[in-house]
PDB file of N, CA, C and O in Angstrom:
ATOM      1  N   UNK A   1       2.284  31.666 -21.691  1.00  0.00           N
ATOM      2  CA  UNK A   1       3.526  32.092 -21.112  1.00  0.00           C
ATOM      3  C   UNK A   1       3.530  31.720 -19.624  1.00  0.00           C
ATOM      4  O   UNK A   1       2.639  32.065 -18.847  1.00  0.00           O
ATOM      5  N   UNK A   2       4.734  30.900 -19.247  1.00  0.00           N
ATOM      6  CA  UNK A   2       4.612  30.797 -17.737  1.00  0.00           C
ATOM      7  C   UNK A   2       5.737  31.497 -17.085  1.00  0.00           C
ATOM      8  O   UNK A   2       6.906  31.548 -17.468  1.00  0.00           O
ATOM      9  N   UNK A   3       5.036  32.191 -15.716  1.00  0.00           N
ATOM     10  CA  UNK A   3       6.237  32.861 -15.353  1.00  0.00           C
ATOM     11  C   UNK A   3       6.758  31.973 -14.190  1.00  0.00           C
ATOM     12  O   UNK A   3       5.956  31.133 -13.783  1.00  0.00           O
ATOM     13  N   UNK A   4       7.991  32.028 -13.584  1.00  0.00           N
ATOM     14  CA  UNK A   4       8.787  31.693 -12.471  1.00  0.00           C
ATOM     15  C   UNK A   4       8.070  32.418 -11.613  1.00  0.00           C
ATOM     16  O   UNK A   4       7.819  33.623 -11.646  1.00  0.00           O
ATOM     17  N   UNK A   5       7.588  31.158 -10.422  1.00  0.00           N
ATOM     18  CA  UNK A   5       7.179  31.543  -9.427  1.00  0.00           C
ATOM     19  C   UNK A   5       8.372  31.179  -7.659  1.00  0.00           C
ATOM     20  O   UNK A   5       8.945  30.119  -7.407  1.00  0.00           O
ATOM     21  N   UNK A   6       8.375  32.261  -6.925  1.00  0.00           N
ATOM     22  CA  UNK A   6       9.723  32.526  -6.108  1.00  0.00           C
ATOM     23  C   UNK A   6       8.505  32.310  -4.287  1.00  0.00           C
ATOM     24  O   UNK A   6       7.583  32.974  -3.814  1.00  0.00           O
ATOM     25  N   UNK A   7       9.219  31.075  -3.863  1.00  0.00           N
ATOM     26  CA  UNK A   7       8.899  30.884  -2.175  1.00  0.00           C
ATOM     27  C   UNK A   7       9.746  31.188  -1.597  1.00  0.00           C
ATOM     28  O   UNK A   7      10.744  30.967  -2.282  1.00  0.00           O
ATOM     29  N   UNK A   8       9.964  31.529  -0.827  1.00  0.00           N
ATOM     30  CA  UNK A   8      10.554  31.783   0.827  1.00  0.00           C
ATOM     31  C   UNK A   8      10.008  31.060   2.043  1.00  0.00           C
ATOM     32  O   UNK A   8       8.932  31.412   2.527  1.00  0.00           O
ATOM     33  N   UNK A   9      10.891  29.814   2.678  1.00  0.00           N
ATOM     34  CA  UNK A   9       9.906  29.371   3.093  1.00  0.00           C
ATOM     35  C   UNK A   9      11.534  29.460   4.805  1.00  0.00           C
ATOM     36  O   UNK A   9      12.761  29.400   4.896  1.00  0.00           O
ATOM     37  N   UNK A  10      10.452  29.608   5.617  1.00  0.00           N
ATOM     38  CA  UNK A  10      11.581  29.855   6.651  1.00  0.00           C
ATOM     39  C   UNK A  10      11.860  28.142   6.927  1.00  0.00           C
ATOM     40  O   UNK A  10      11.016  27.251   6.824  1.00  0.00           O
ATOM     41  N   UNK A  11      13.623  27.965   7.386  1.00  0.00           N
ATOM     42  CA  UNK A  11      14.251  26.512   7.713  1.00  0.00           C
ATOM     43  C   UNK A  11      13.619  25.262   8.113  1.00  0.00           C
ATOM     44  O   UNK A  11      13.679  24.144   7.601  1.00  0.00           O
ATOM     45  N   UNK A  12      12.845  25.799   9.396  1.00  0.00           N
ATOM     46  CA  UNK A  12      11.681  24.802  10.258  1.00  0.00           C
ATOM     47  C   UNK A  12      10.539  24.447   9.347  1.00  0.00           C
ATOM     48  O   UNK A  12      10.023  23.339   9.194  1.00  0.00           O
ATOM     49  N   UNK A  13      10.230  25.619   8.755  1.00  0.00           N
ATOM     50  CA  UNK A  13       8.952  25.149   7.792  1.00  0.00           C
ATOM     51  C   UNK A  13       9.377  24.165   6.824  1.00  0.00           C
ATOM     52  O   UNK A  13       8.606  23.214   6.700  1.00  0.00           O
ATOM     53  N   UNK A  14      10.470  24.163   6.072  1.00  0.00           N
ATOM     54  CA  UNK A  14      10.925  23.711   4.682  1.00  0.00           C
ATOM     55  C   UNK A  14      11.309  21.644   5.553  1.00  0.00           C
ATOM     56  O   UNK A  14      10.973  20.536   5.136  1.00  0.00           O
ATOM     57  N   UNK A  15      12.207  22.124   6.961  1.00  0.00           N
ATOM     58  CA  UNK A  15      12.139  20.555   7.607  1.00  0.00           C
ATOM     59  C   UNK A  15      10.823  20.142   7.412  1.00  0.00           C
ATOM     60  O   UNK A  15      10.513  19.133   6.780  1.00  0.00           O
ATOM     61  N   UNK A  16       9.811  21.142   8.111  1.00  0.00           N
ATOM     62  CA  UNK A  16       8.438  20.002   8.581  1.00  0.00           C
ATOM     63  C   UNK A  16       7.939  19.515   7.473  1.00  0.00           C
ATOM     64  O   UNK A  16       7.465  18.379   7.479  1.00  0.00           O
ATOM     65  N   UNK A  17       7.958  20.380   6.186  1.00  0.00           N
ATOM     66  CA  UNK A  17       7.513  19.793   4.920  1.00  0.00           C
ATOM     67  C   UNK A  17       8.041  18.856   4.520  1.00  0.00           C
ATOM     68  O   UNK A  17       7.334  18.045   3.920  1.00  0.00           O
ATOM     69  N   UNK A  18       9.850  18.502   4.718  1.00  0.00           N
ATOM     70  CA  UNK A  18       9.780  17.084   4.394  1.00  0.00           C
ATOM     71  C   UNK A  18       9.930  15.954   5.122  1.00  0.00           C
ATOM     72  O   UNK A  18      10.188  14.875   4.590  1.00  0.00           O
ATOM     73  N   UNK A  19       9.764  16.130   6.544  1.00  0.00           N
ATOM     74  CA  UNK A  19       9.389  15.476   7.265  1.00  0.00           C
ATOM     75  C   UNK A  19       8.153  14.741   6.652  1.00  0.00           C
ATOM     76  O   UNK A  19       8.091  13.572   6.273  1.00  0.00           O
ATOM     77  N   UNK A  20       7.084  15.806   6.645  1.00  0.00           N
ATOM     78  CA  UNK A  20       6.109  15.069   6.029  1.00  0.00           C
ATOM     79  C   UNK A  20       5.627  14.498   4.750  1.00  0.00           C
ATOM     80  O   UNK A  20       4.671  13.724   4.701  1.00  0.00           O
ATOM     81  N   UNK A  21       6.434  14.966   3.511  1.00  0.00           N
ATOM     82  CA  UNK A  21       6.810  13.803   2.506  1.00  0.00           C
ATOM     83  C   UNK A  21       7.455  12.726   2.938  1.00  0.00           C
ATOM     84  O   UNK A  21       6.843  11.673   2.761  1.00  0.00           O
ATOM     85  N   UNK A  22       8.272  12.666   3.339  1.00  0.00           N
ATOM     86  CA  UNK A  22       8.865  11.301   3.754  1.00  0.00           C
ATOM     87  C   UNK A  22       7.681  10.466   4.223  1.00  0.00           C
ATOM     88  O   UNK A  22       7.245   9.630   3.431  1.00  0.00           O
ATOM     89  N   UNK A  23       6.909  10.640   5.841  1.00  0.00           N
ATOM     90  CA  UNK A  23       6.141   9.933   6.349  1.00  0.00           C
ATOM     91  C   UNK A  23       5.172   9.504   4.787  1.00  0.00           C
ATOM     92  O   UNK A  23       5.277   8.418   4.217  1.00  0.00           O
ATOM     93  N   UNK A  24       4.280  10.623   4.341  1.00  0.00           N
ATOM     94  CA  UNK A  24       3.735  10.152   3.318  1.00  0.00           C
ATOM     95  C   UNK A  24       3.874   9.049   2.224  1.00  0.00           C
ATOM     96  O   UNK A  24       3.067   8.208   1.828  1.00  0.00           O
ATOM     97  N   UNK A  25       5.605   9.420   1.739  1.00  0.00           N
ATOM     98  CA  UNK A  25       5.910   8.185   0.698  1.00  0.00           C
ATOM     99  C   UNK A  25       6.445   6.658   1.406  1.00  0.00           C
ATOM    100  O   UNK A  25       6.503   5.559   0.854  1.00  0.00           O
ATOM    101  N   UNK A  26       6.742   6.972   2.587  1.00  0.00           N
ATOM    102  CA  UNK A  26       6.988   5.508   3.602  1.00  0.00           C
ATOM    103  C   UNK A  26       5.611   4.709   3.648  1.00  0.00           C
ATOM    104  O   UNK A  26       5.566   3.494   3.840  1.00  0.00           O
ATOM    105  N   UNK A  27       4.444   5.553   3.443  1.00  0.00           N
ATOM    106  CA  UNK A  27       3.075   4.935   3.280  1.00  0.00           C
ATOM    107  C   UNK A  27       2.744   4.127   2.528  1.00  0.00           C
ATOM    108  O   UNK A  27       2.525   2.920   2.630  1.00  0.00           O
ATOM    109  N   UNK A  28       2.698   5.004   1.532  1.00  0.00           N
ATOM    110  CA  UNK A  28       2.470   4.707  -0.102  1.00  0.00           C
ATOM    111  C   UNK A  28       3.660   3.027  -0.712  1.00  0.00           C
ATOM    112  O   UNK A  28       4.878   2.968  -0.548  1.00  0.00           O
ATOM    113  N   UNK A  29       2.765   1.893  -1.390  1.00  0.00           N
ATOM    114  CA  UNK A  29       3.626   1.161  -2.254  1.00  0.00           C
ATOM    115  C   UNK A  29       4.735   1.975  -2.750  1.00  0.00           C
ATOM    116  O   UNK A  29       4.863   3.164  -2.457  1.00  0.00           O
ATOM    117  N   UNK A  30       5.534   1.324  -3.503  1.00  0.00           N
ATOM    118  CA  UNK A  30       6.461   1.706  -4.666  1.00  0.00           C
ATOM    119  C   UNK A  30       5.951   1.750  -5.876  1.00  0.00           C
ATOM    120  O   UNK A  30       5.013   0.962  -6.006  1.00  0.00           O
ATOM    121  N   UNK A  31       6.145   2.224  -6.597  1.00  0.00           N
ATOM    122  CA  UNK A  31       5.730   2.148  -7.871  1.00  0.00           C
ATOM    123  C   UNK A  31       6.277   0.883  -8.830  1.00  0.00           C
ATOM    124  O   UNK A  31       5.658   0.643  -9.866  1.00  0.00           O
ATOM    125  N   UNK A  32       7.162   0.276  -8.556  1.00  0.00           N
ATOM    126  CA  UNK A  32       7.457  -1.568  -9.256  1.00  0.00           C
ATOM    127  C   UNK A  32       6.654  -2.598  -8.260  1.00  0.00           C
ATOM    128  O   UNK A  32       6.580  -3.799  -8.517  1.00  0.00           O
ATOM    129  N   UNK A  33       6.168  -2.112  -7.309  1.00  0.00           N
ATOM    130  CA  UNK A  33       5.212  -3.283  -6.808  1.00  0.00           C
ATOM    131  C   UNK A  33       4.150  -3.875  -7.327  1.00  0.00           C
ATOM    132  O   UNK A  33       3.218  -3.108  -7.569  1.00  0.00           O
ATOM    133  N   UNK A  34       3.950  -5.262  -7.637  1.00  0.00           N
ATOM    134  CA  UNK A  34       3.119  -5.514  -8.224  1.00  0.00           C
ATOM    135  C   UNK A  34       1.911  -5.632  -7.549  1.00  0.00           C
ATOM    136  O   UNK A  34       1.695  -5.643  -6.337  1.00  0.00           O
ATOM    137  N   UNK A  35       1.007  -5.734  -8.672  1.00  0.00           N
ATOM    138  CA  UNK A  35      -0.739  -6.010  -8.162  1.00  0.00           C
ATOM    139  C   UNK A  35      -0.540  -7.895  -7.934  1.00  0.00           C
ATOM    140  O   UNK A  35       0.152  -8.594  -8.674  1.00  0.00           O
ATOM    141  N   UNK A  36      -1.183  -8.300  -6.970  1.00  0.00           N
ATOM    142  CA  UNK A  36      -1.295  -9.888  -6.948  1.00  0.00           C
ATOM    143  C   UNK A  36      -2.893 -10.210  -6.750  1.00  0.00           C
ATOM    144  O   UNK A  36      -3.543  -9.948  -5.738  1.00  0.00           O
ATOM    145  N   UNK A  37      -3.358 -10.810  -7.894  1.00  0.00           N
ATOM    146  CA  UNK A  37      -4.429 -11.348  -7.901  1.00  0.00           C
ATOM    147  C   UNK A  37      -4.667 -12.369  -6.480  1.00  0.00           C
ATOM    148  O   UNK A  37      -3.903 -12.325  -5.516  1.00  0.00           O
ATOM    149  N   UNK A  38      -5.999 -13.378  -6.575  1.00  0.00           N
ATOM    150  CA  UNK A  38      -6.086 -14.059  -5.574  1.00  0.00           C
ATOM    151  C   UNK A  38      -5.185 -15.261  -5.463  1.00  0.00           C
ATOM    152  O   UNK A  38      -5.019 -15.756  -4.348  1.00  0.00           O
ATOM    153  N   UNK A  39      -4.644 -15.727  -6.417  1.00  0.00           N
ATOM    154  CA  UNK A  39      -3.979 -16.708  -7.127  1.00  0.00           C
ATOM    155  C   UNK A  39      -2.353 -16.280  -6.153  1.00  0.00           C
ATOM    156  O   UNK A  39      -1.824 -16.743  -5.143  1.00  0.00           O
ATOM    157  N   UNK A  40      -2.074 -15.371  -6.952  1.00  0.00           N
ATOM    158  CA  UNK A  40      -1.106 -14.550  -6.887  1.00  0.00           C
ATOM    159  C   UNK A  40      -0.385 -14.495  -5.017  1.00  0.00           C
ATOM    160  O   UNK A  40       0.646 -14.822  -4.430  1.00  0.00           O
ATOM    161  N   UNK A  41      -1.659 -13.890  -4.718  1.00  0.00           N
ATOM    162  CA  UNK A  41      -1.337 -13.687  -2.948  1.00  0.00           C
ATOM    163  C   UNK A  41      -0.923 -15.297  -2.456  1.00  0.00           C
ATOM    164  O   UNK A  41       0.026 -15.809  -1.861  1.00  0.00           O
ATOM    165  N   UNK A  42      -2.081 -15.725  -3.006  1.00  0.00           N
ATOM    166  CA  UNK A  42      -2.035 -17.460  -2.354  1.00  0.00           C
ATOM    167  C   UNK A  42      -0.809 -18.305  -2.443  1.00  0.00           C
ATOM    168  O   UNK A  42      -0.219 -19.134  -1.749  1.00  0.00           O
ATOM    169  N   UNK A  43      -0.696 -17.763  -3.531  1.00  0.00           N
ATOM    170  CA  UNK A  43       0.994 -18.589  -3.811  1.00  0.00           C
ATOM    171  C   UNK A  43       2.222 -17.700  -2.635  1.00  0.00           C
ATOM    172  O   UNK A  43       2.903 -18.494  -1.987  1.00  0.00           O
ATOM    173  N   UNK A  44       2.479 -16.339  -2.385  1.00  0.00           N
ATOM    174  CA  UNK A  44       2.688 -15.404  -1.662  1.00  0.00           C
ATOM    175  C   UNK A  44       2.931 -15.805  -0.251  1.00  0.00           C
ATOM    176  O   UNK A  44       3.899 -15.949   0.496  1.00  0.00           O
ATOM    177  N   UNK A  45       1.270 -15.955  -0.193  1.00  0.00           N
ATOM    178  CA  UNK A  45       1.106 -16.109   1.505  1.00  0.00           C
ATOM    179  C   UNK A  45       1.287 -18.206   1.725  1.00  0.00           C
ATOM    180  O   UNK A  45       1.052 -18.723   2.817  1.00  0.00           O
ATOM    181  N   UNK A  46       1.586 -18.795   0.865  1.00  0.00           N
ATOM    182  CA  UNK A  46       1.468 -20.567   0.803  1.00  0.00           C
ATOM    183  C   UNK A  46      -0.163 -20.619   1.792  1.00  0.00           C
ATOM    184  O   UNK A  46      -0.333 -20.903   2.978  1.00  0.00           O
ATOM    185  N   UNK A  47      -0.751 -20.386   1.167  1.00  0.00           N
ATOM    186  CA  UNK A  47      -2.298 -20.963   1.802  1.00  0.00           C
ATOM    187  C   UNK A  47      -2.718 -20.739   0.424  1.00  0.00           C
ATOM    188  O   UNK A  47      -2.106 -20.104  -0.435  1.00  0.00           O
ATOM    189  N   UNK A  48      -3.693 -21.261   0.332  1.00  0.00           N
ATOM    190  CA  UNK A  48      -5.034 -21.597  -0.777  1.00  0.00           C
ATOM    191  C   UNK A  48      -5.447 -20.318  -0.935  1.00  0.00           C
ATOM    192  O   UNK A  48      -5.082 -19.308  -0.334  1.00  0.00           O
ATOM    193  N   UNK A  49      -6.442 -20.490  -2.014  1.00  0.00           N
ATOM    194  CA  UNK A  49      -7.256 -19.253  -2.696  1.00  0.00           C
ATOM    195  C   UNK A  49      -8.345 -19.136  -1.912  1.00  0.00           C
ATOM    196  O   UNK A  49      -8.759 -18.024  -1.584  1.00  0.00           O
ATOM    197  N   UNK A  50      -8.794 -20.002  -1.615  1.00  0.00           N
ATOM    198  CA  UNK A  50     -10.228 -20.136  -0.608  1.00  0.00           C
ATOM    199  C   UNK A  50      -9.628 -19.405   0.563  1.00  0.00           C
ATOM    200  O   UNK A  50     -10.198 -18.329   0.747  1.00  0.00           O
ATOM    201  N   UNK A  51      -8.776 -19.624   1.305  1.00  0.00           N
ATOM    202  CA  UNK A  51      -7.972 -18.996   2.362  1.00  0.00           C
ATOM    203  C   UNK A  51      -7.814 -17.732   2.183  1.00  0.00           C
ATOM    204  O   UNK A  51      -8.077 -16.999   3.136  1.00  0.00           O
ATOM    205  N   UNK A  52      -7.419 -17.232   1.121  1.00  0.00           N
ATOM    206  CA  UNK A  52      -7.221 -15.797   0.985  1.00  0.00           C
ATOM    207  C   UNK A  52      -8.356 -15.382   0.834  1.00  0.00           C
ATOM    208  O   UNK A  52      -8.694 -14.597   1.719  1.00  0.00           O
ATOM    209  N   UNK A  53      -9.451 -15.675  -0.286  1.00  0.00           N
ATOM    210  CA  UNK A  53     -10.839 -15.027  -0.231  1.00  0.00           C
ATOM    211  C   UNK A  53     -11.475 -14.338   1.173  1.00  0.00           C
ATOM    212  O   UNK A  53     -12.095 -13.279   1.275  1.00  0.00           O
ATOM    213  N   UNK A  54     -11.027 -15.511   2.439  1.00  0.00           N
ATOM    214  CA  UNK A  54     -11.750 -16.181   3.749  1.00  0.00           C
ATOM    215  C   UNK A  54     -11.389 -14.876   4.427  1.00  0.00           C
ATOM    216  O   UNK A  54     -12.128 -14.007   4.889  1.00  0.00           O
ATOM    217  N   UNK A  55      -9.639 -14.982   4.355  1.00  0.00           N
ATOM    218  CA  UNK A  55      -9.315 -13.494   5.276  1.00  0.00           C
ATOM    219  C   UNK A  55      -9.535 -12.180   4.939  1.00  0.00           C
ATOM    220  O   UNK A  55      -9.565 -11.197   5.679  1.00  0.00           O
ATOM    221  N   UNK A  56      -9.706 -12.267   3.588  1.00  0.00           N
ATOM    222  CA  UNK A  56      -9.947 -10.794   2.936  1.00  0.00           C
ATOM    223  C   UNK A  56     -11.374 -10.380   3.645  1.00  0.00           C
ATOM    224  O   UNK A  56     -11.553  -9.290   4.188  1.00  0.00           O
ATOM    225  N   UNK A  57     -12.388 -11.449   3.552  1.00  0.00           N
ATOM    226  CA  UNK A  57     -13.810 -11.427   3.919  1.00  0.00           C
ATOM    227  C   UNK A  57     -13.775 -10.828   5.752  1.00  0.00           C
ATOM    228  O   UNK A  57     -14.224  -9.792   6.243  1.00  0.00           O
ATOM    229  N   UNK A  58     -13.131 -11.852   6.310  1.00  0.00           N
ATOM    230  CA  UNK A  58     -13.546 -11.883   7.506  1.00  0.00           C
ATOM    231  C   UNK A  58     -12.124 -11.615   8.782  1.00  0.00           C
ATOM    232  O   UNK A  58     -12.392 -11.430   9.969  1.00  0.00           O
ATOM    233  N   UNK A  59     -10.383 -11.650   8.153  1.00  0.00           N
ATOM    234  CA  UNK A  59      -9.611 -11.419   9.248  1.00  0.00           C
ATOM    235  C   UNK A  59      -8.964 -10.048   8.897  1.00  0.00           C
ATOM    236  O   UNK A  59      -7.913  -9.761   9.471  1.00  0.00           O
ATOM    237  N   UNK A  60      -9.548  -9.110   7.931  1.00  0.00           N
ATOM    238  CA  UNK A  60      -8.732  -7.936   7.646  1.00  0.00           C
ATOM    239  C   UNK A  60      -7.729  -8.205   7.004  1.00  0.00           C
ATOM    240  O   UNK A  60      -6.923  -7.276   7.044  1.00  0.00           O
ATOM    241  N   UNK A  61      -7.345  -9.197   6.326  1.00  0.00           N
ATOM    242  CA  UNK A  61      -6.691  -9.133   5.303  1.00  0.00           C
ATOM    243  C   UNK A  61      -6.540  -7.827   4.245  1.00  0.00           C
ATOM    244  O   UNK A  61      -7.555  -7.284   3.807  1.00  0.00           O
ATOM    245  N   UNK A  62      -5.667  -7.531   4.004  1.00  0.00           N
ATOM    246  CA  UNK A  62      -5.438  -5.986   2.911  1.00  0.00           C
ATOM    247  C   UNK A  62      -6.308  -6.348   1.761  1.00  0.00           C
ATOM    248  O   UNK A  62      -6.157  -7.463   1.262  1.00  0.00           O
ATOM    249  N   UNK A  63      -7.063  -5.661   1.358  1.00  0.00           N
ATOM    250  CA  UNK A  63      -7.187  -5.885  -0.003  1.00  0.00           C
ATOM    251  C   UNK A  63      -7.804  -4.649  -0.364  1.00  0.00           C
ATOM    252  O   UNK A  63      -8.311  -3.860   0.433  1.00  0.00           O
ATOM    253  N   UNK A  64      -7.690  -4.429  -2.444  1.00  0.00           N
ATOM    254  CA  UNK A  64      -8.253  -3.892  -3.200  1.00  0.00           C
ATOM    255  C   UNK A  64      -9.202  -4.574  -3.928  1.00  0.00           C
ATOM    256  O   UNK A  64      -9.115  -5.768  -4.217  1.00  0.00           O
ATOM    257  N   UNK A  65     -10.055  -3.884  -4.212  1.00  0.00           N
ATOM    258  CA  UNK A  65     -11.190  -4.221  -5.059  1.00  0.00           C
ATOM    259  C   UNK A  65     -11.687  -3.048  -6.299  1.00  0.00           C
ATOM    260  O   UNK A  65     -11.912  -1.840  -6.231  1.00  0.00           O
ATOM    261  N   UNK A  66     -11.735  -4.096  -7.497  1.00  0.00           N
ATOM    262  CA  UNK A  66     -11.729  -3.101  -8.535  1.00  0.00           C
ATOM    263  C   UNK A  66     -13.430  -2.804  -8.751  1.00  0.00           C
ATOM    264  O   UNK A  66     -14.363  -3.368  -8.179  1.00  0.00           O
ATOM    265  N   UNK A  67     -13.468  -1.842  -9.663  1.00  0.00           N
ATOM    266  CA  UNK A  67     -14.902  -1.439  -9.916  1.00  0.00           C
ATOM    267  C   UNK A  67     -15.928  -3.099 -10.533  1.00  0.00           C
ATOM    268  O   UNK A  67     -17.136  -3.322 -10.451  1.00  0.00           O
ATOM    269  N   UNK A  68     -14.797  -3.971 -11.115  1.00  0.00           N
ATOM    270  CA  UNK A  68     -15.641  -5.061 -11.287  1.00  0.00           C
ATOM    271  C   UNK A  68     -15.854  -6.222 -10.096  1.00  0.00           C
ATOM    272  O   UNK A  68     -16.635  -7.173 -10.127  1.00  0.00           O
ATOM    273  N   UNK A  69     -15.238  -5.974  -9.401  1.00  0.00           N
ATOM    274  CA  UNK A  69     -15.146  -6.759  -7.964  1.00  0.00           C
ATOM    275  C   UNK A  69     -13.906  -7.711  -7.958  1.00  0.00           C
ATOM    276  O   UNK A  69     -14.058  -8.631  -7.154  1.00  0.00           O
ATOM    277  N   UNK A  70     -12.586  -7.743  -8.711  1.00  0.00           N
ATOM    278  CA  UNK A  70     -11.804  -8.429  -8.586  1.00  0.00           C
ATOM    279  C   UNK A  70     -11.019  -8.052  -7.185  1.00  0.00           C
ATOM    280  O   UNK A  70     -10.961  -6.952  -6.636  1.00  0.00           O
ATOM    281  N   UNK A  71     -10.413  -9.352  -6.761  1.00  0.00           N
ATOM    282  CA  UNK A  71      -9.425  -8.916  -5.543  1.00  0.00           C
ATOM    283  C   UNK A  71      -8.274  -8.676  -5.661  1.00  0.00           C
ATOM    284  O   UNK A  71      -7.767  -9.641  -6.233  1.00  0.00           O
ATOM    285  N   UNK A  72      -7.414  -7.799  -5.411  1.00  0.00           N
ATOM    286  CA  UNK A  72      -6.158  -7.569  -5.823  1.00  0.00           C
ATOM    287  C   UNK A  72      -5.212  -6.906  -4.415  1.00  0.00           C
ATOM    288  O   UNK A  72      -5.807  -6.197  -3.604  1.00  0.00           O
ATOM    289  N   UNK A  73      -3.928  -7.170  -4.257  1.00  0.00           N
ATOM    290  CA  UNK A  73      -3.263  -7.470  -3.401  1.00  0.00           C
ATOM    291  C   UNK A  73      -1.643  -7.101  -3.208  1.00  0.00           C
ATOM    292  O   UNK A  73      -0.927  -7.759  -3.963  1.00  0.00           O
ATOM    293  N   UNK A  74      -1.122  -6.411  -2.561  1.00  0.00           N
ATOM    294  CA  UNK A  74       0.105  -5.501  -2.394  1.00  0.00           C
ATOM    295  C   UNK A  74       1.467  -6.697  -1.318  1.00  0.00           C
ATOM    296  O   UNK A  74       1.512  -6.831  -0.096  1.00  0.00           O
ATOM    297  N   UNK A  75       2.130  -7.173  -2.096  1.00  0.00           N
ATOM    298  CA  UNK A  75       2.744  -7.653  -1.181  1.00  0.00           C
ATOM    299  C   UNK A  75       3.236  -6.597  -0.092  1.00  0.00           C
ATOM    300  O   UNK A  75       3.406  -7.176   0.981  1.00  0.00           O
ATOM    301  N   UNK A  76       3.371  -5.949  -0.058  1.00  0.00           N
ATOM    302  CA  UNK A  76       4.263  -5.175   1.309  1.00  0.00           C
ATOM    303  C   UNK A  76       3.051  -5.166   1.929  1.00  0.00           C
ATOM    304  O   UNK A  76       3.243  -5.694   3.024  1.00  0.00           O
ATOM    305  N   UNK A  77       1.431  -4.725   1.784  1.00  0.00           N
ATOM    306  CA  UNK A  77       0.295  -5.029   2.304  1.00  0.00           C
ATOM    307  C   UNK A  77       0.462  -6.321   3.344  1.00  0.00           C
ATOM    308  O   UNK A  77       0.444  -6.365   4.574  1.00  0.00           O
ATOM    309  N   UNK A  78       0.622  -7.284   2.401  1.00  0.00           N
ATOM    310  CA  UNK A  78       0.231  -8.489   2.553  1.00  0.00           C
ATOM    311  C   UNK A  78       1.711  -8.726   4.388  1.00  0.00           C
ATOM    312  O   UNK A  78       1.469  -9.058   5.549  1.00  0.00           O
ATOM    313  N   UNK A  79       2.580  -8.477   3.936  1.00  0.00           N
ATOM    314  CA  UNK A  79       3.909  -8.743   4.784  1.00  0.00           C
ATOM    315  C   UNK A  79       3.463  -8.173   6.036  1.00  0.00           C
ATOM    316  O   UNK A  79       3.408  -8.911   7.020  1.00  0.00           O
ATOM    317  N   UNK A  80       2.993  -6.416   6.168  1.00  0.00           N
ATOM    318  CA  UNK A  80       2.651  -5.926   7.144  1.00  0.00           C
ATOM    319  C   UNK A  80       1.509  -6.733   7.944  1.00  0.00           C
ATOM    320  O   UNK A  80       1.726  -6.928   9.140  1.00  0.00           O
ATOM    321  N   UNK A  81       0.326  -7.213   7.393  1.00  0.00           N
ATOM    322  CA  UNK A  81      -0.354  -7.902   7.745  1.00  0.00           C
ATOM    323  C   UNK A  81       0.039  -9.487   8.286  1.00  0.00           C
ATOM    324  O   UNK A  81      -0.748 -10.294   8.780  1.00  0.00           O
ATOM    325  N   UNK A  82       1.047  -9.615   8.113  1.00  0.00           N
ATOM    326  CA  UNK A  82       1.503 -10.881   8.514  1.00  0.00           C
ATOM    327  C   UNK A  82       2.085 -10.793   9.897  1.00  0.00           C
ATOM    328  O   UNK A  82       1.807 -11.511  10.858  1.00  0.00           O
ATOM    329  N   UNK A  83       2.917  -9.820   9.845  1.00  0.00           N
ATOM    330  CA  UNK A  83       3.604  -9.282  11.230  1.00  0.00           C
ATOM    331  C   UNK A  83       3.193  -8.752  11.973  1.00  0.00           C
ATOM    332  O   UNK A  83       3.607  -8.622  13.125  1.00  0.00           O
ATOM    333  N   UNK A  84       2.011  -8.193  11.348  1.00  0.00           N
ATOM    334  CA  UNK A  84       1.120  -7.720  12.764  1.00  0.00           C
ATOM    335  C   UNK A  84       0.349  -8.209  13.926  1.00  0.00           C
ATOM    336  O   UNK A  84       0.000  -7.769  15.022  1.00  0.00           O
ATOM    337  N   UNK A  85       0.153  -9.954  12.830  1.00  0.00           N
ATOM    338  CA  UNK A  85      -0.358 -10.957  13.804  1.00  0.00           C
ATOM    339  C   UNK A  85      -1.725 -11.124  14.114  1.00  0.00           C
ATOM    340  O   UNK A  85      -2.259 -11.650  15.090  1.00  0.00           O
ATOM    341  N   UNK A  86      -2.235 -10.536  13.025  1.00  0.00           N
ATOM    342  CA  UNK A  86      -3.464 -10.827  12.443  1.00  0.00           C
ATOM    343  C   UNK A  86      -3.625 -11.790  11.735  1.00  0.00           C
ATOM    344  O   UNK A  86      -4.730 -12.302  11.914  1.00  0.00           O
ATOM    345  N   UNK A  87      -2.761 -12.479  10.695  1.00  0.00           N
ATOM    346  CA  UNK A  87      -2.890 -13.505  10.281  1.00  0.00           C
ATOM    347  C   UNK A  87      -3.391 -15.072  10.862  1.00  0.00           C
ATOM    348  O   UNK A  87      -3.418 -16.035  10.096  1.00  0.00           O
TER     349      UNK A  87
END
């Protein structure tokens, strides 16, 4: 049996809370964003696979890495990293 549970949360509090969902989900991918392999980015970013390996390794390039060691890759990652001028 579940019962209804009742908050009261005063005005300022209930803003700052979604103040800070917002910041949080502005973080976070989307959920239709795809995963881009190394292949994937390379075609993305127009440089080579070797190129992408290179920056992932050594210019801070974004990346994920799975428990088997594949590289995998967020375009909006990838964009921020472009504009930041790290590339």
């Amino acid at each position: 049996m579940k019962f209804p549970v009742q908050i009261e949360l005063a005005e300022e509090l209930v803003d700052e809370l979604a103040r800070r969902v917002a910041e949080t989900l502005a973080k976070q991918p989307g959920p239709a964003e795809p995963w881009l392999d190394v292949n994937g980015a390379a075609d993305y970013l127009a440089i080579s696979p070797r190129a992408v390996r290179e920056a992932a390794r050594k210019s801070g390039l974004p990346v994920h890495r799975t428990p088997t060691g594949r590289l995998l890759f967020r375009p909006s990652e990838l964009d921020q990293w472009v504009k930041s001028g790290e590339a």
